[in-house]
C-alpha positions as CSV (number, residue, x, y, z in Angstrom):
1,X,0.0,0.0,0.0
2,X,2.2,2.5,0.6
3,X,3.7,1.9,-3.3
4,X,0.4,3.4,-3.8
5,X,0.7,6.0,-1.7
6,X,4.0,7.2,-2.8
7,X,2.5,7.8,-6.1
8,X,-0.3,10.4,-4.5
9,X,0.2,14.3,-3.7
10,X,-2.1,15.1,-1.2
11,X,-3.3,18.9,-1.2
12,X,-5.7,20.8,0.7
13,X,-9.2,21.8,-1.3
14,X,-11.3,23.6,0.6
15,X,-14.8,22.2,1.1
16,X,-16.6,24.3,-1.1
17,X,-13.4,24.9,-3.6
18,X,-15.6,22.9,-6.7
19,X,-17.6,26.2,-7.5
20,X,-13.9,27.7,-8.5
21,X,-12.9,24.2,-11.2
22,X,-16.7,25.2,-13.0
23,X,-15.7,28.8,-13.2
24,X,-12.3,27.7,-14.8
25,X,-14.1,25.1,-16.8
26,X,-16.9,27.9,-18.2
27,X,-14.2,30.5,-19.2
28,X,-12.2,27.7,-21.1
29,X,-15.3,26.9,-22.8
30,X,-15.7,30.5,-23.5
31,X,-12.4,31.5,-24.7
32,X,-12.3,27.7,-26.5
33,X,-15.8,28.2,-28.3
34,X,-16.1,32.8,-28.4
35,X,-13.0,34.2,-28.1
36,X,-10.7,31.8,-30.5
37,X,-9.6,35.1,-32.4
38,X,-8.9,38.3,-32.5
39,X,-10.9,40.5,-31.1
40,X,-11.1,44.7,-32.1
41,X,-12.4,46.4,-29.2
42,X,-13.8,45.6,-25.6
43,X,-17.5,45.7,-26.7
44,X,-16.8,43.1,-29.5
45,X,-15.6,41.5,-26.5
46,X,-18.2,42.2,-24.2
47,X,-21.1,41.1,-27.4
48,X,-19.5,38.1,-28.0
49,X,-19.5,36.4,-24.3
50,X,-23.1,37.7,-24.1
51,X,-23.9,36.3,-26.6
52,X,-22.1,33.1,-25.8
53,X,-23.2,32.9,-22.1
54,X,-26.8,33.4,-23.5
55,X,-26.7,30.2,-25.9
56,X,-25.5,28.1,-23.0
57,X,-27.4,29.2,-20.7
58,X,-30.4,28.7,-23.0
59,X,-28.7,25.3,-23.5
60,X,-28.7,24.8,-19.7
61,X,-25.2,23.4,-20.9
62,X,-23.8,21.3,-17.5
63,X,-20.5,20.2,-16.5
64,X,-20.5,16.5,-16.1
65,X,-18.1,14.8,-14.0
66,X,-16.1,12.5,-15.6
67,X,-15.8,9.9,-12.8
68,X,-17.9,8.6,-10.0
69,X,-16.0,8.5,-6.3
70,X,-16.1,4.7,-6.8
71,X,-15.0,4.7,-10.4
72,X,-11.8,6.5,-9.9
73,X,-10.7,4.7,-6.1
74,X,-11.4,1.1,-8.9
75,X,-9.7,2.4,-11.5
76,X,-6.3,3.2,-8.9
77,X,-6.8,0.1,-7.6
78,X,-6.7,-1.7,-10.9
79,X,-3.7,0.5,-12.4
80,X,-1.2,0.2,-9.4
81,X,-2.3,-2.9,-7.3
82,X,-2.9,-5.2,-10.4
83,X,0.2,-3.9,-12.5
C-alpha cells in the first residue's frame, strides 16, 4: 500500500473549492468556443461572451463529471495494485 501512496500528492481543497474548477471550466469553454480570435475592441468582447453565455445558458449546458467516487478509487486500484 504504501507503493500506492508514494504515487499520490495530497493537497488541501477547501470544502466548497468545486464552485472555483466550474468557473475555470466555463471561461475555457468561452475563450475555447467565443473568443478563439482576434478580437477589435472591448465591446466586441463584451457582445460576443453575451452572446455566448446566453446560448449556454439557454442550453442549460452542464459540467459532467467525468468519474464517480467509486470509479476513480477502482480504476487506482486496478492501475497500481494489479500492475
Amino acid at each position: 500500500m504504501a507503493r500506492v501512496r508514494d504515487h499520490f500528492e495530497f493537497v488541501y481543497t477547501s470544502k466548497h473549492g468545486s464552485w472555483l474548477n466550474m468557473a475555470e471550466i466555463e471561461l475555457n469553454v468561452m475563450i475555447g468556443q467565443y473568443l478563439n480570435r482576434r478580437v477589435g475592441c472591448p465591446a466586441e468582447v463584451e457582445t460576443t461572451v453575451s452572446a455566448g453565455q446566453t446560448y449556454r445558458n439557454n442550453f442549460e449546458a452542464k459540467i459532467a463529471e467525468p468519474f464517480t467516487t467509486w470509479q476513480s478509487t477502482h480504476q487506482t486500484y486496478v492501475y497500481y495494485i494489479r500492475h
